[in-house]
ROKEZA-667755 format. One line per field, with one value per residue (C-alpha): residue in one letter; z negated, y negated, x; residue number from 1. Coordinates in steps of 0.001 Angstrom, whole numbers. Layout:
! residues N
residuo: [A,...]
Z: [Z,...]
Y: [Y,...]
X: [X,...]
num: [NUM,...]
//
This chain:
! residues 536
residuo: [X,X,X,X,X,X,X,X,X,X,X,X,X,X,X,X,X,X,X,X,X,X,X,X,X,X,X,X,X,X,X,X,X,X,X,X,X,X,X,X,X,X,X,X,X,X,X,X,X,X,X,X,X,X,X,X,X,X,X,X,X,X,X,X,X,X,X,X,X,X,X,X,X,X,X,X,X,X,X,X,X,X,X,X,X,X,X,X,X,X,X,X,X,X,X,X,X,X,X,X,X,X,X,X,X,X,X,X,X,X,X,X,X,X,X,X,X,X,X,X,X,X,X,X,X,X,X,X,X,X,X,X,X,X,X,X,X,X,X,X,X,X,X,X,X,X,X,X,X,X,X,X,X,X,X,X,X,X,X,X,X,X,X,X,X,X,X,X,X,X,X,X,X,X,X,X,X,X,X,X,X,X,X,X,X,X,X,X,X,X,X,X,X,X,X,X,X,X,X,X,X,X,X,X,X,X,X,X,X,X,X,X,X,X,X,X,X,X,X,X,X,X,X,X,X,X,X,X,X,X,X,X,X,X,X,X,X,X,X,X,X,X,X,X,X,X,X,X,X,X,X,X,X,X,X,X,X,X,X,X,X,X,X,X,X,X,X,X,X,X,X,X,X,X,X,X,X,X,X,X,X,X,X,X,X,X,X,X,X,X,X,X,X,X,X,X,X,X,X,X,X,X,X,X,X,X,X,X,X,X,X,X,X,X,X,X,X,X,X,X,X,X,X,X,X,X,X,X,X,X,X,X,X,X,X,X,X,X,X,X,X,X,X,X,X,X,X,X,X,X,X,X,X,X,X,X,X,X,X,X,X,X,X,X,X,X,X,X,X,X,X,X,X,X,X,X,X,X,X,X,X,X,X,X,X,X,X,X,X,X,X,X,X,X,X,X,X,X,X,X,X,X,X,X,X,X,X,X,X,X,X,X,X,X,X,X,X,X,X,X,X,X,X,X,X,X,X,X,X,X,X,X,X,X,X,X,X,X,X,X,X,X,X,X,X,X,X,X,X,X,X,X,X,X,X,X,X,X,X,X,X,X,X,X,X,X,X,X,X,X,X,X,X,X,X,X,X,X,X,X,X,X,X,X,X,X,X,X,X,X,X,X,X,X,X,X,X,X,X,X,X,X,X,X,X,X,X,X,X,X,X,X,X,X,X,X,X,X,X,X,X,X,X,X,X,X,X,X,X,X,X,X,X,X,X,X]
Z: [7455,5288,1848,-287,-2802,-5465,-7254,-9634,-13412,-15630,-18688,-17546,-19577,-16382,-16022,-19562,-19006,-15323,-17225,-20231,-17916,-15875,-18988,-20373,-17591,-16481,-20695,-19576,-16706,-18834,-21364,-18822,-17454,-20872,-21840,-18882,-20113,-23788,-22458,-20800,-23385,-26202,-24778,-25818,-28365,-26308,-23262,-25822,-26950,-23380,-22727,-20319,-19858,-19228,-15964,-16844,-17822,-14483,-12430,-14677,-13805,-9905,-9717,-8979,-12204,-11670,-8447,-7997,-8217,-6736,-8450,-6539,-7388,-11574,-11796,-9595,-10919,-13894,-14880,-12891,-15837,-19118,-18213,-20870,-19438,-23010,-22962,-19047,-18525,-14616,-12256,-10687,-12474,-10037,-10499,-7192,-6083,-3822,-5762,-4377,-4836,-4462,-2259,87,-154,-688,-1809,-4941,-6038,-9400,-11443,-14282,-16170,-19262,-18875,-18060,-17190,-14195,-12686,-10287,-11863,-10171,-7317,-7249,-4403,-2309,-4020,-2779,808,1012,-245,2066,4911,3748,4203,7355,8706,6937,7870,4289,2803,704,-3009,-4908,-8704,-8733,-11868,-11770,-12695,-9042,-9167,-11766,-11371,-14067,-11651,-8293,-5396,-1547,-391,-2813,-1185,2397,2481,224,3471,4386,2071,3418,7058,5922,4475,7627,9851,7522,7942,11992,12074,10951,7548,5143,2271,-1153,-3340,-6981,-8485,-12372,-12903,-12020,-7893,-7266,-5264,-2215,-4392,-3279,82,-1722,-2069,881,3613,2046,3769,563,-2468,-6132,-8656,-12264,-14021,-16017,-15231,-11643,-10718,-7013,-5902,-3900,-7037,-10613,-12643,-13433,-10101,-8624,-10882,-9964,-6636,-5753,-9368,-9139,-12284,-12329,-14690,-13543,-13339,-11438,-8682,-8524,-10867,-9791,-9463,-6921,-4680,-4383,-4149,-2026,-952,566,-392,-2871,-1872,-5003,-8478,-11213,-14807,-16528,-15425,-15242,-13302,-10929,-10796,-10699,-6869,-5483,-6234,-4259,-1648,-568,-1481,1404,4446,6883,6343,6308,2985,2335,4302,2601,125,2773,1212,509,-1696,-4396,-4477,-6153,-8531,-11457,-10523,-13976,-12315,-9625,-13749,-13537,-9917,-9759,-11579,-13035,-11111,-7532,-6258,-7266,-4352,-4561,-2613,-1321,-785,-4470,-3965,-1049,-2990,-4901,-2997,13,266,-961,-997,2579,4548,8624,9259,11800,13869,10423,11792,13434,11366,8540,5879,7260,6884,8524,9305,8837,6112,4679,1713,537,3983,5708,8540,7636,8895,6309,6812,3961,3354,1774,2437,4672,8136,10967,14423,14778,11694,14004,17129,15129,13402,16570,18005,15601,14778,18699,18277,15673,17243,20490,17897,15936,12546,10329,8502,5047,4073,1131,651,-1072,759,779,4359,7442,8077,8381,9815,12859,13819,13284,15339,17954,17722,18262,14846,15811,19009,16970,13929,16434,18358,14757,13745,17422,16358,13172,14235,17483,16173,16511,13523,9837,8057,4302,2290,-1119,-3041,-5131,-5418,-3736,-1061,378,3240,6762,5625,4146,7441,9294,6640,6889,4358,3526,6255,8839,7518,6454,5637,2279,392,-3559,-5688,-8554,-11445,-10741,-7526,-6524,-3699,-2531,766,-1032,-4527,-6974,-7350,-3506,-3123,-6297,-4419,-970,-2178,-4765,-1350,474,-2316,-3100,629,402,-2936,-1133,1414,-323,-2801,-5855,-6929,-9756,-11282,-14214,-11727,-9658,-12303,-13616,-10495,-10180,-13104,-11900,-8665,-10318,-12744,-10221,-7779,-10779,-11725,-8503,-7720,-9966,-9390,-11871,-9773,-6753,-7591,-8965,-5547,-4350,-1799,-3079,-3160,-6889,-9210,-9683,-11928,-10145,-11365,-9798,-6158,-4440,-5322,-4230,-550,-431,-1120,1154,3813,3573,3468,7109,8465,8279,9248,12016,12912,11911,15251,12751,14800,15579,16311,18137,14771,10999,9644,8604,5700,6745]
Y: [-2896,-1376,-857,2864,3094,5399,7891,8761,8895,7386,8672,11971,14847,16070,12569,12549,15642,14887,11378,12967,15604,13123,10459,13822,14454,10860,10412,13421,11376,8757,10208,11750,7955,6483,9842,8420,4691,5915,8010,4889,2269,4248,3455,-349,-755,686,-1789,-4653,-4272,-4211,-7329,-5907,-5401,-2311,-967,-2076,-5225,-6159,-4803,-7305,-10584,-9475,-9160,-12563,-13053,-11915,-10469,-6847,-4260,-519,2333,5130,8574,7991,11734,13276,16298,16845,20385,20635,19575,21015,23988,22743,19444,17535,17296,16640,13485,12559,9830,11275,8300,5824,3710,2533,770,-2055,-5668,-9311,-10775,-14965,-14199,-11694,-8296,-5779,-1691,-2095,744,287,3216,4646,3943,4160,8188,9604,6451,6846,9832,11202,13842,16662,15478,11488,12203,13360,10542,7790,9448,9058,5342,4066,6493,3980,991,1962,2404,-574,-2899,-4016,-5734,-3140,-4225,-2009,-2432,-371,1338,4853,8018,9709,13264,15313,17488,20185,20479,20408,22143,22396,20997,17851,16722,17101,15593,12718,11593,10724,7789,6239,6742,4996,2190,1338,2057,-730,-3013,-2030,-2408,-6238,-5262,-6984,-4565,-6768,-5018,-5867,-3602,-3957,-1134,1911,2824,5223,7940,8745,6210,3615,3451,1760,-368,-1388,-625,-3362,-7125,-8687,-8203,-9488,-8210,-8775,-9529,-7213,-4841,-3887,-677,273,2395,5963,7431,6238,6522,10282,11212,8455,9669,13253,12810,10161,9856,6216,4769,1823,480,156,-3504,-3483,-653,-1898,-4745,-7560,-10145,-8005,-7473,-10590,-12562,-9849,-6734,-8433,-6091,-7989,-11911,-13149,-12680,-13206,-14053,-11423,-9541,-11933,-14082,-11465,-10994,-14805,-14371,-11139,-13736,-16823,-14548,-13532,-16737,-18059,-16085,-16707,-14111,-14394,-14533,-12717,-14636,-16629,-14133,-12832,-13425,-10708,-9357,-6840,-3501,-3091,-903,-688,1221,2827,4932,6566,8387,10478,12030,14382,16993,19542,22712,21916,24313,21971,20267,16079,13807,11485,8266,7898,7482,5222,3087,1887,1562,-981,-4608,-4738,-1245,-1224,1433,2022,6107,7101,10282,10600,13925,15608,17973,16207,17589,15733,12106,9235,5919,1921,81,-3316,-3124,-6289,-7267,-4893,-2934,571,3979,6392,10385,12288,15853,16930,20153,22548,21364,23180,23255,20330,18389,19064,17877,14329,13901,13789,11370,9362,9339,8421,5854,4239,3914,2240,-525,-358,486,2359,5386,6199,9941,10909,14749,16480,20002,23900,24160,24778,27302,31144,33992,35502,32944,30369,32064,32427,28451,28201,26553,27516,25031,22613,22670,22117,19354,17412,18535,16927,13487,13223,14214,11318,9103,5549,3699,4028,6641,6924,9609,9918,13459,12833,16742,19578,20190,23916,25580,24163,21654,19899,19619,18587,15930,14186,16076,15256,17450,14523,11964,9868,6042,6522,9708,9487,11272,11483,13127,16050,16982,20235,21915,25500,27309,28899,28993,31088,33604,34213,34818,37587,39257,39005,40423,43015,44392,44976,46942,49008,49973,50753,53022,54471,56046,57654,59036,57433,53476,52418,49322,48628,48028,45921,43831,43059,41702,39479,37999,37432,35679,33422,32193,31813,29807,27749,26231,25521,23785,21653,17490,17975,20032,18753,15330,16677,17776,14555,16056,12688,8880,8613,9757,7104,5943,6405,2749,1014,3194,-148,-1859,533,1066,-3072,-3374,-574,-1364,-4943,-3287,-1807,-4200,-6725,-4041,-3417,-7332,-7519,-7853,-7943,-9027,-5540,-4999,-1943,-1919,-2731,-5614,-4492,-5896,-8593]
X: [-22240,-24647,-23751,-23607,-26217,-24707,-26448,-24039,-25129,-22563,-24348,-24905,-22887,-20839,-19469,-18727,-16892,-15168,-14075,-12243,-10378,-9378,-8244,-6531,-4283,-3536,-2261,23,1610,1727,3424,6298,6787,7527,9663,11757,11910,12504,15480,16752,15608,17661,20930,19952,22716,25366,24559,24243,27848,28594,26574,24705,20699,18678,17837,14410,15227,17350,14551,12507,14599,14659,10887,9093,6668,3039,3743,2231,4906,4078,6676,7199,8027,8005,7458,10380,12341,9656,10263,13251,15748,13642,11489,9797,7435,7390,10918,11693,13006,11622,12510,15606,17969,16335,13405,12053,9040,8203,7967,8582,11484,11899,8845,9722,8124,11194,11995,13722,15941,17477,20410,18868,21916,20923,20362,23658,25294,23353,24108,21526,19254,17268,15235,16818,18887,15712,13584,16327,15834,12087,12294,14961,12613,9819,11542,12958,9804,7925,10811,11162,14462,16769,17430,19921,20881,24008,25033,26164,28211,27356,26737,27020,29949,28970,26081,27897,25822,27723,24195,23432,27021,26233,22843,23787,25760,21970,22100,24525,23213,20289,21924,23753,20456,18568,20772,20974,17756,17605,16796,18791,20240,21125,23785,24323,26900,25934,29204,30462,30243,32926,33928,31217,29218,31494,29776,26740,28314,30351,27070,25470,25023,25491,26990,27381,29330,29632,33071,34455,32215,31632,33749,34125,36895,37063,39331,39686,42728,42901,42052,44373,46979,46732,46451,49598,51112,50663,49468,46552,44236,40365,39977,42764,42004,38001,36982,34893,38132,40097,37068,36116,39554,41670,39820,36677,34104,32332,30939,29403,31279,28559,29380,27061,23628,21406,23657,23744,20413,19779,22503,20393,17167,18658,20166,16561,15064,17360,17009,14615,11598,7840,6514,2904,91,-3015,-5226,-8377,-11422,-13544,-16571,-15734,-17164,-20759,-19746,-16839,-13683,-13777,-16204,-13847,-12328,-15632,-16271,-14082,-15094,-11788,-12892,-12098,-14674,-18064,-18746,-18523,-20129,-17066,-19117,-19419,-15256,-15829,-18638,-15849,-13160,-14889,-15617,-19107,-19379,-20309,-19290,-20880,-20832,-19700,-21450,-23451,-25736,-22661,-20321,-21707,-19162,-16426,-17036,-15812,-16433,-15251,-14723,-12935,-10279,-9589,-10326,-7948,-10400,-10028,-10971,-12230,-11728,-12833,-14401,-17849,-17386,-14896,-14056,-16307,-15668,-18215,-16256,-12962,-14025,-15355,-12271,-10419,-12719,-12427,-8779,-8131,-10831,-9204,-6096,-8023,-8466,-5165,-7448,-5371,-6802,-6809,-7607,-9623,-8422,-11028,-10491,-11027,-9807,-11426,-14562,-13890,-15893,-16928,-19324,-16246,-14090,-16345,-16914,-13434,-12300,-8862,-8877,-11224,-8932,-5952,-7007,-7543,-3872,-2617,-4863,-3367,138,225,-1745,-480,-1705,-647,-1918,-2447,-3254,-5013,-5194,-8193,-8917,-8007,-6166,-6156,-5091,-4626,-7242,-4296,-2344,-5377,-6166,-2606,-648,2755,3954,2718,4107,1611,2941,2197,556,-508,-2086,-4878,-3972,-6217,-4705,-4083,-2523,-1652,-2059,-5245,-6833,-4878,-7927,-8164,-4489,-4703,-8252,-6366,-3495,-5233,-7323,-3790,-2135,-5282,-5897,-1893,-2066,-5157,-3479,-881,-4192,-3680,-5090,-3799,-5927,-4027,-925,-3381,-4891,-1183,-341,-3409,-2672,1020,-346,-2846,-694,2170,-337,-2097,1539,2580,-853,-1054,26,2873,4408,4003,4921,8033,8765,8127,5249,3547,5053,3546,718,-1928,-4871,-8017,-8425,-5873,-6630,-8371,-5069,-2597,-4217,-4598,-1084,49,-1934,-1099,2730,2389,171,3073,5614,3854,3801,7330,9997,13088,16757,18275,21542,23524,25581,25140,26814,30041,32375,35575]
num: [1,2,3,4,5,6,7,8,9,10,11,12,13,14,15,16,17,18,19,20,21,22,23,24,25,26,27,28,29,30,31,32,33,34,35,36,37,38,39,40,41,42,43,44,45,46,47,48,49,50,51,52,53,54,55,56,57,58,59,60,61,62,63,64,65,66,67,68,69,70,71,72,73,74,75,76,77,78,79,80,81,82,83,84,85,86,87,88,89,90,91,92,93,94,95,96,97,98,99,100,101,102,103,104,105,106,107,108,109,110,111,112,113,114,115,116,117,118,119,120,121,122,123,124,125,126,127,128,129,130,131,132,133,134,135,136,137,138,139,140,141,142,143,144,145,146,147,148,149,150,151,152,153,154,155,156,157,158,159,160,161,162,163,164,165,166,167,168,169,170,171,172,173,174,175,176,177,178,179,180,181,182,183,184,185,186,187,188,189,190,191,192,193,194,195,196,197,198,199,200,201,202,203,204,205,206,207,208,209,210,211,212,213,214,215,216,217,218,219,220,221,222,223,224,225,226,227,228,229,230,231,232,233,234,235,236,237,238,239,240,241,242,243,244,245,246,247,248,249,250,251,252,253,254,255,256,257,258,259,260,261,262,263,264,265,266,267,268,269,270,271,272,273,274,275,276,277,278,279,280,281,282,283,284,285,286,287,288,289,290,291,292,293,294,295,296,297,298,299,300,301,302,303,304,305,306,307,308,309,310,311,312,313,314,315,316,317,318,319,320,321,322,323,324,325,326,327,328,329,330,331,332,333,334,335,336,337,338,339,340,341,342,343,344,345,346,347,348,349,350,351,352,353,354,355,356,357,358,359,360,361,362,363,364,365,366,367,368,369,370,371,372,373,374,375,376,377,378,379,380,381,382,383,384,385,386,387,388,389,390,391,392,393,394,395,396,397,398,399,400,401,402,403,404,405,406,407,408,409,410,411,412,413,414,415,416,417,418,419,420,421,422,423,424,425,426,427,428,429,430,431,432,433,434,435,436,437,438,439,440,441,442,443,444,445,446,447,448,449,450,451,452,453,454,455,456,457,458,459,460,461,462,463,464,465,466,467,468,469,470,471,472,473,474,475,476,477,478,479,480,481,482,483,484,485,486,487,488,489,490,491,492,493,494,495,496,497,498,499,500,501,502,503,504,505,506,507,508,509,510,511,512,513,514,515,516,517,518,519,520,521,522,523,524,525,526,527,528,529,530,531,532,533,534,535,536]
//
């Protein structure tokens, strides 16, 4: 393939500028993540008492040493607790991410119970959801560190009750599936939460500490009269010596997490295959911090992105001279074939009709496709109607939607309008989607929403014979400012409408390890059963 020769100008003042922005905002999610672990880490002294370790520090022990580790969703619920962003506390109560454990590549999902003795927060019940969704359909082992309060009563909503049944679902479709689900119980899983428990395959417990009942004492108590102490109702002892739900009784945390490590070290799945050998790009991922420049208007040239991102920088275009703003065309990632669909520019009727090409080509030869959103949407105007850009833009959408390869998606700028359906958006369920910190998405800019809008109530105030400007400047203002804090990454990763907000450094990484993720999903025929394994 023949490699990119960049013209980018590292010493140039706009990169200079582009490269602060985006070290500005990626301190900010920085500084959110380690708000989270602070939160958690302060309860140190309480869990020491306890003998017990951190979240963190089970998550830690369970991880195999050196082995890359990919968190998802650090940012979800910012905002949604604390109005105020320097004092939201994100991550839902769950950290999640997919790590190796004893060598086999597993979603890890560990309580946050160092923050409200691990009761989910805003957002962690959807952000549990999406990462037993992913390793559903990635065919990855289940790991759960179990620690937690369950829902916040004081904060009860009708709907966080019904859907959390979908938890539970997914636990029993995993292990269905052929997907083993590991189960350590560091303390309290009661109520509902009990069922975390008990639709696991296997499951340690800790003495003296593990809880697992459907009612505690007060609620036992009020509901029977009959009067029983915790360790008695739930403790680690009972359930392992007369109820049956637990199968290993640990001594202490790390012993547990010492049983969840042997437990996958000794069942029979493929560990990751020899490193591929492949040629680094030509030029230094530091780089990819000063492309993007903060107004998402400029235009960017997105092989300066894929210059850094492929195997020797080499990159074969495809259809080059056709609907040349939308660019695509093959690639190597660590030696993973790829397909590359990216935008310079809106999508024309001509950009439409190579997209879909090229997506259905692609799945001919089983490439995945990775999308590089950079986009304003697709073409408008007369001439673009005419063109048909509605059938065009359509036909992508079908592509993308049946397409029969993984698909991963990358927000390293904008992402506007329909452009962000046809480009894979979150709403097509892309394998995995992530984000730059500069990201933004809306349905349209925040200044074309106010002018659309502004036209509509002026023509409207016109016909009744009076146009008031002030009134239609003060709503401009409203809209812009409305659309400008919904656009921006920190709120959509809140919402989880990304699987995590990543340093433009670390991208080649990420989309290796993904990739490498459903590549052996994909090759994966796991031993599914009409049933899940269900407790003695």
């Amino acid at each position: 393939m023949p490699a990119i020769e960049s013209r980018l100008n590292a010493a140039s003042e706009s990169f200079q500028a582009h490269r602060a922005g985006m070290l500005a905002l990626l301190g900010q999610v920085r500084a959110h993540e380690a708000r989270a672990a602070g939160a958690s880490n302060a309860s140190a002294e309480r869990f020491a008492r306890r003998g017990q370790l951190l979240p963190r520090e089970r998550l830690a022990l369970l991880l195999d040493t050196g082995a890359p580790f990919l968190p998802l969703a650090s940012l979800a619920g910012l905002g949604h607790d604390n109005e105020d962003l320097a004092q939201s506390v994100p991550g839902g109560g769950v950290i999640a991410g997919i790590g190796r454990v004893a060598g086999v590549r597993c979603m890890v999902s560990a309580s946050d119970s160092g923050i409200d003795a691990g009761a989910l927060q805003p957002m962690g019940l959807d952000k549990q959801l999406r990462v037993q969704e992913i390793a559903l359909e990635n065919k990855l082992p289940y790991v759960q560190l179990v620690e937690s309060a369950g829902a916040n009563l004081m904060q009860y909503r009708v709907q966080d009750f019904v859907r959390g049944g979908g938890i539970f679902r997914n636990l029993a479709r995993l292990s269905a599936a052929g997907l083993p689900v590991v189960t350590v119980t560091h303390g309290s899983s009661t109520a509902g939460g009990a069922y975390q428990t008990g639709l696991s395959d296997y499951i340690v417990m800790v003495r003296d500490r593990t809880r697992a009942f459907l009612a505690g004492p007060p609620l036992l108590k009020a509901a029977t009269g009959e009067i029983a102490t915790e360790e008695e109702l739930g403790g680690a002892v009972m359930h392992t010596h007369i109820s049956g739900l637990g199968d290993y009784l640990a001594e202490d945390d790390r012993d547990a997490i010492r049983i969840a490590r042997a437990i996958l070290g000794g069942i029979d799945w493929a560990r990751d295959e020899q490193a591929r050998k492949f040629a680094p790009p030509l030029y230094a991922a530091e780089e990819l911090l000063g492309i993007m420049p903060s107004d998402g208007r400029r235009p960017v040239d997105m092989r300066e992105v894929i210059a850094r991102l492929a195997d020797g920088s080499e990159f074969l275009e495809f259809s080059a001279h056709y609907g040349s703003a939308t660019l695509c065309g093959h690639m190597r990632l660590e030696g993973h074939a790829v397909g590359i669909v990216t935008n310079n520019g809106p999508i024309d009727s001509d950009g439409a009709t190579k997209a879909t090409h090229f997506i259905q080509a692609c799945c001919q030869s089983r490439t995945p496709i990775v999308y590089l959103q950079n986009i304003t949407g697709y073409m408008v105007g007369r001439a673009h109607e005419e063109a048909g850009i509605i059938k065009h833009g359509a036909k992508m959408i079908q592509a993308v939607t049946s397409a029969t390869v993984p698909q991963v998606t990358l927000h390293c700028g904008a992402s506007y309008g329909a452009g962000n359906y046809g480009m894979c958006g979150r709403g097509f369920a892309p394998r995995f989607c992530f984000s730059w910190p500069n990201a933004r998405t809306a349905v349209m800019g925040g200044e074309q929403a106010a002018q659309t809008m502004a036209m509509v109530m002026e023509a409207g105030m016109a016909r009744k014979g009076s146009v008031d400007r002030a009134k239609i400047d003060a709503m401009q203002r409203q809209i812009i400012e409305r659309f400008d804090r919904q656009t921006s990454v920190f709120t959509t990763s809140a919402l989880l409408l990304d699987d995590g907000v990543i340093d433009p450094r670390d991208t080649r990484a990420v989309l290796a390890e993904v990739l490498s993720v459903c590549r052996d999903g994909d090759a994966r025929v796991p031993q599914a059963m009409q049933f899940s394994v269900a407790r003695p």
